[in-house]
C-alpha positions as CSV (number, residue, x, y, z in Angstrom):
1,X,107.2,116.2,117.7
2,X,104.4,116.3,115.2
3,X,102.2,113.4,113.9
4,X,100.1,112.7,110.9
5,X,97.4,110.4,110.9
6,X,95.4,108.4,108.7
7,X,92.5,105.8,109.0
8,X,91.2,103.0,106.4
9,X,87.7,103.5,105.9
10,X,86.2,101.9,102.5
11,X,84.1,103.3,100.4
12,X,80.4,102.6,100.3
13,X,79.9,99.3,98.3
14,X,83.0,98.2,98.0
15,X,83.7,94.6,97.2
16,X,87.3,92.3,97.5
17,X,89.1,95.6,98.5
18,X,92.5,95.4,99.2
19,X,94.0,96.3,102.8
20,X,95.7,99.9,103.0
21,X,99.2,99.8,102.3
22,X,101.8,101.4,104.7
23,X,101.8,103.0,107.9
24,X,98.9,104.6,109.4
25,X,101.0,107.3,111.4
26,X,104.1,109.4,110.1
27,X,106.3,111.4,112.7
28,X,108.3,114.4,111.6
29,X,111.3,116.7,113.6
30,X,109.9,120.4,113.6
31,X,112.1,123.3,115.5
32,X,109.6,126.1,114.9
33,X,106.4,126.2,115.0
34,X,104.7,124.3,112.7
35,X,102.3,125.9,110.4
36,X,101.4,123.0,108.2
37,X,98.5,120.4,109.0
38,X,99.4,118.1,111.4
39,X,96.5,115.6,110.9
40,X,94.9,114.1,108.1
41,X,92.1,111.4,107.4
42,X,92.6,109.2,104.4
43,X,89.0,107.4,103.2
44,X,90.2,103.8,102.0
45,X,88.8,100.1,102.4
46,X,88.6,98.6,106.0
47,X,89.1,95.5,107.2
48,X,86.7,92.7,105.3
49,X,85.5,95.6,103.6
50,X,83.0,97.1,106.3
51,X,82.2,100.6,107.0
52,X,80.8,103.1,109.7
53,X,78.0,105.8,108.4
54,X,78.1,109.3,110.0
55,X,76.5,109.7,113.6
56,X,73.1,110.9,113.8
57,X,72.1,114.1,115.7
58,X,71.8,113.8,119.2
59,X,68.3,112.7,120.6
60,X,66.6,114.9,123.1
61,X,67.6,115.1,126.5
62,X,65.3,112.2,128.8
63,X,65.3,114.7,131.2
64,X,64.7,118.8,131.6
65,X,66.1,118.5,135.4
66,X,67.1,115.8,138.3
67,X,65.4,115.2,141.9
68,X,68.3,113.8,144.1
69,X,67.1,110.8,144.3
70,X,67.5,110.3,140.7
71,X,69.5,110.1,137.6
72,X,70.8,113.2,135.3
73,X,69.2,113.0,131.9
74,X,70.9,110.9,129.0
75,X,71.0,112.1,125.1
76,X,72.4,109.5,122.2
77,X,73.4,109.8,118.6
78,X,73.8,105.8,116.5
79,X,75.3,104.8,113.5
80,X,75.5,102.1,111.3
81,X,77.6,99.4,109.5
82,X,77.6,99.6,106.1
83,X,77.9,95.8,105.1
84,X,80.1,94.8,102.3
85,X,80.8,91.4,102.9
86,X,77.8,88.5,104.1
87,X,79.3,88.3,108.4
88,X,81.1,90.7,108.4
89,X,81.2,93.8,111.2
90,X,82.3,96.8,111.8
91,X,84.6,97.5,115.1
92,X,83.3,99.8,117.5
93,X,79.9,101.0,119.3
94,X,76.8,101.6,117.1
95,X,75.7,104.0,120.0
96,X,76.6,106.6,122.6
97,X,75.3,108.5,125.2
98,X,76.2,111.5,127.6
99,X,74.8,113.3,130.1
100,X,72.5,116.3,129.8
101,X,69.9,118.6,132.0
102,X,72.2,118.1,135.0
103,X,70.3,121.0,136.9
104,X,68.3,120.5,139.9
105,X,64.6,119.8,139.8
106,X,63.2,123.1,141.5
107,X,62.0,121.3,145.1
108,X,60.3,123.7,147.7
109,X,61.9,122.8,151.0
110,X,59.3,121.0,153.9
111,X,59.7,121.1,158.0
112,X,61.0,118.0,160.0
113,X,58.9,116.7,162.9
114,X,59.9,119.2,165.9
115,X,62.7,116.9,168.6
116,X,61.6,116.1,171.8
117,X,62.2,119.2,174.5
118,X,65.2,119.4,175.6
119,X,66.3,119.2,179.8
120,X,65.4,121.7,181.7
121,X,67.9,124.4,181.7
122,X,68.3,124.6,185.6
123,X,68.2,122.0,188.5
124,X,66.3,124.8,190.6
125,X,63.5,127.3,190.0
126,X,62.4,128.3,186.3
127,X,64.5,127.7,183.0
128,X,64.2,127.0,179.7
129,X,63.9,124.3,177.4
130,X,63.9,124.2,173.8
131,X,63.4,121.7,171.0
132,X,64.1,121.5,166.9
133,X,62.6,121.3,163.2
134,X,65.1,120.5,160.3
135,X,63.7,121.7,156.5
136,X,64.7,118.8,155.1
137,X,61.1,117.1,154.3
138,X,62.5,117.5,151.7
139,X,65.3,119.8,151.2
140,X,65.5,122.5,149.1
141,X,66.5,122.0,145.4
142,X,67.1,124.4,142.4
143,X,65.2,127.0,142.7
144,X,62.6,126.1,145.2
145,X,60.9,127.8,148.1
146,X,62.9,127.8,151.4
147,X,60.9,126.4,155.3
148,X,59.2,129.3,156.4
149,X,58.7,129.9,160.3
150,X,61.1,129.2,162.8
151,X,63.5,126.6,163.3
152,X,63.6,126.8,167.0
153,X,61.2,126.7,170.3
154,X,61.8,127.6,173.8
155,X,59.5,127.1,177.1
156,X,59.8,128.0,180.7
157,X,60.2,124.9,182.7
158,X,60.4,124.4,186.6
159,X,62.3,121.7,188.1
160,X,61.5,119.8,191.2
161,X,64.2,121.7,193.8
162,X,66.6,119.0,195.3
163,X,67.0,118.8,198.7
164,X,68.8,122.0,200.0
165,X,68.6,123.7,196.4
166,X,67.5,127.7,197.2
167,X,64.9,129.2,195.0
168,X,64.7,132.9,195.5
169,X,61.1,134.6,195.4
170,X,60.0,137.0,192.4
171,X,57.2,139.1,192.3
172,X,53.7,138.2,190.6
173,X,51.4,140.3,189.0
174,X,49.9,143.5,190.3
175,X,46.5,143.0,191.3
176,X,44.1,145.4,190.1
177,X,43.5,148.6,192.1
178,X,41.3,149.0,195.0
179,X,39.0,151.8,195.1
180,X,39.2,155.1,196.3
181,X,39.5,155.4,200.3
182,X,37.2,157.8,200.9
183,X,34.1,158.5,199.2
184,X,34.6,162.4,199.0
185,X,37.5,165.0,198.9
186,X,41.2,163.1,198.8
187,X,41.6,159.8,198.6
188,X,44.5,157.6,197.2
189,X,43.9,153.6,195.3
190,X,46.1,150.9,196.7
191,X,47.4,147.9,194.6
192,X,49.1,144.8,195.8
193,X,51.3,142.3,194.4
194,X,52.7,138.8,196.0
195,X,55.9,137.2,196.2
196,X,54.8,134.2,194.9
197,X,56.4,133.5,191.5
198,X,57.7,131.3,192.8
199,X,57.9,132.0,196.0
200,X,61.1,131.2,198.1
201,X,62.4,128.0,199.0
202,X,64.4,126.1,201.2
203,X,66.1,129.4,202.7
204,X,66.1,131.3,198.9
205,X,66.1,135.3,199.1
206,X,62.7,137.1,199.8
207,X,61.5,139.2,197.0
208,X,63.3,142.7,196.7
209,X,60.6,145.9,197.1
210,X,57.6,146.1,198.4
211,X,54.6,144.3,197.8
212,X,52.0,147.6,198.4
213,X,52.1,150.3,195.7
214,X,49.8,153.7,197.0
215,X,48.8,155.3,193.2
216,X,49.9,158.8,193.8
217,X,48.4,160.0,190.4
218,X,45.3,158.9,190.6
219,X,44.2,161.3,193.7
220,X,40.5,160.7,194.1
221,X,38.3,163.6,194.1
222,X,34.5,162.4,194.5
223,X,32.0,164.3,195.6
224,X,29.8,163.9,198.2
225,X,26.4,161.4,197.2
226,X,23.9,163.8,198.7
227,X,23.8,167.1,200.9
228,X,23.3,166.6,203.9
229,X,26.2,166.9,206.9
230,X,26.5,163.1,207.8
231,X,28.0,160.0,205.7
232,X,25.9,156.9,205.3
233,X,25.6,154.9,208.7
234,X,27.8,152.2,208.9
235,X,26.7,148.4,208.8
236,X,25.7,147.0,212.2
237,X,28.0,145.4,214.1
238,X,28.2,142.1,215.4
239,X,26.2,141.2,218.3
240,X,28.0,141.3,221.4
241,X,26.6,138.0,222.4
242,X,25.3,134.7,220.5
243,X,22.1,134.1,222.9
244,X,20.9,135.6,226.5
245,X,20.2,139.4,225.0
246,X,22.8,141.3,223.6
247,X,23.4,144.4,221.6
248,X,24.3,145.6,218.7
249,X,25.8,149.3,216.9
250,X,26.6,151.3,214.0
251,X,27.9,154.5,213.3
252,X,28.4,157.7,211.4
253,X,30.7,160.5,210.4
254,X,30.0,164.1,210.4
255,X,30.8,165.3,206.5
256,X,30.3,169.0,207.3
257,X,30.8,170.0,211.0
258,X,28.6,171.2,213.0
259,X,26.1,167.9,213.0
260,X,23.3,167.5,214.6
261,X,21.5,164.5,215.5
262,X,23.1,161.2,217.1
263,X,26.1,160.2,216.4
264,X,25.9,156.2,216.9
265,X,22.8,153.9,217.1
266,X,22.2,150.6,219.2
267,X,19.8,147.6,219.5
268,X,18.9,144.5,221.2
269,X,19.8,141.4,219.2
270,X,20.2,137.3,219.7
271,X,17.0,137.6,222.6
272,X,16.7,134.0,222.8
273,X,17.2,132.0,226.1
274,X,20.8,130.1,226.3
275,X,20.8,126.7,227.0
276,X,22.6,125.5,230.3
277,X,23.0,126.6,234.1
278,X,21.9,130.0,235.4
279,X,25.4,130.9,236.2
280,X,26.5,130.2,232.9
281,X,24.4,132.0,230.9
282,X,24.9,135.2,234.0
283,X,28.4,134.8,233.2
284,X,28.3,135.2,229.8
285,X,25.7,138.1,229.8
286,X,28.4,139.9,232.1
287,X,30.8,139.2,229.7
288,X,28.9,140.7,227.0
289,X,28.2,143.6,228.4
290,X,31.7,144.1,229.3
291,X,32.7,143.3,225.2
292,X,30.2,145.9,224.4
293,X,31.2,148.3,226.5
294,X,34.9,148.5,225.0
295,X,33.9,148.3,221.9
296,X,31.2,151.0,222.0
297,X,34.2,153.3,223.6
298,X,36.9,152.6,221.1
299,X,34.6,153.2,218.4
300,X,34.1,156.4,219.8
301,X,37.5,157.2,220.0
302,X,38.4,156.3,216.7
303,X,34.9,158.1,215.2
304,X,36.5,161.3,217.0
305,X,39.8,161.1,215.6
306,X,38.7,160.6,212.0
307,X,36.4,163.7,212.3
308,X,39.5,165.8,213.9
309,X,41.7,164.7,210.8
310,X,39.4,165.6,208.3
311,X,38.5,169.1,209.7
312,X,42.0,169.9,210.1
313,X,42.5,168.5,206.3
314,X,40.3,170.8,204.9
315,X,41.7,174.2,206.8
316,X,45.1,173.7,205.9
């Protein structure tokens, strides 16, 4: 059902004005659509013969944008009462308001403090703990700049094994090669490596492989330091006995069979008296010679069979 409507309104300066007469709202039947004006605004006196003027334009928004923490913007339009009578007042707000700028305040986003670590991942050996940053100090707002870097840390951690808690071995590092074996022809460098992080505990496997690695690309080939048939002596031995008159050797290697000259070399060495008995210090003189005696024929026997090796090396 359609309605007309109308509103008393007085015109400016108006004095001793009657009320409106009638109804301020008519109701008709339609049963088609209705083409006609359905609303109409009638200008007559008000009540005691006051009057609204026209809003004003709306003000400028307070705000261009918002932080969270804050309000939106406001804008506001007035108007006034037109006065007629001396007391009287017109019905109704002299001033609104509405909201405006409602976007966010562009706010690059700012890293939390990082948490504490976390536990340990494991009760037993090495794990892994981790710990936290938030960017939200402050957030992001509008259009700002996300937290850059990452949001997340990890560390390996070793727990304290409990009593009866295994800890298999794993391997360390390689240690750096050893030289070359021999100082001429073939040779090989040797590297090692421990079983030692961590190593095993209470009963925990052994580490898998071997700890030796022989570098079987790098084949040393040096050539000899100088021409002549024999290697470098060797470094004197240790004297066969601390006081009393002992004896001490050293040895060389024939480079390019046949060599002349003496293969091994010995002097006298610690030729001070020993303090105690006679028999004592026979004893141990004895026993020295006995020491030296082994030793001088075992180094022969090894000298013998390192020469052997290498001449058969180099004919086949």
């Amino acid at each position: 059902m359609p309605f007309l409507h109308r509103s008393p309104l007085s015109p400016v300066g108006a004095v001793n004005v009657e009320p409106c007469e009638g109804d301020s709202t008519e109701a008709r039947r339609c049963y088609s659509s209705c083409s006609e004006v359905q609303m109409m605004t009638l200008r007559c006196a008000g009540p005691e013969g006051v009057s609204w003027s026209e809003w004003t334009l709306w003000s400028e928004c307070s705000k261009t944008c918002f932080h969270h923490v804050d309000a939106v913007g406001l804008r506001r339009r007035f108007r006034s009462c037109n006065h007629t009578l001396t007391g009287a007042s017109c019905g109704g707000e002299a001033e609104e308001h509405e909201p405006c700028n409602t976007v966010h305040c562009p706010v690059d986003g700012g890293w939390s403090s990082w948490t504490p670590w976390s536990v340990c991942s494991v009760t037993c050996g090495a794990g892994l703990q981790s710990h936290y940053r938030f960017c939200s100090d402050p957030e992001r707002a509008g259009n700002g700049l996300p937290c850059v870097g990452p949001d997340r840390e990890d560390r390996v951690c070793t727990s304290t094994p409990f009593p009866g808690c295994h800890v298999d071995g794993s391997w360390g590092q390689w240690a750096p090669w050893l030289e070359c074996s021999a100082r001429c022809g073939g040779g090989v460098k040797i590297r090692t490596r421990e079983c030692d992080n961590p190593a095993p505990q209470s009963g925990g496997r052994e580490c898998v492989g071997s700890g030796r690695q022989i570098s079987v690309f790098s084949v040393c080939m040096m050539a000899p330091v100088d021409s002549g048939p024999w290697f470098d002596w060797s470094a004197w031995s240790a004297c066969t006995v601390s006081c009393g008159g002992g004896s001490q050797s050293r040895s060389r290697s024939c480079r390019t069979p046949p060599c002349s000259g003496m293969r091994r070399q010995s002097k006298t060495c610690n030729t001070q008296v020993c303090l105690g008995t006679t028999n004592t210090r026979s004893k141990y003189k004895s026993w020295g010679k006995k020491k030296y005696k082994y030793n001088e024929l075992l180094n022969e026997v090894l000298t013998s069979l390192l020469d052997a090796i290498f001449i058969l090396s180099t004919h086949y």
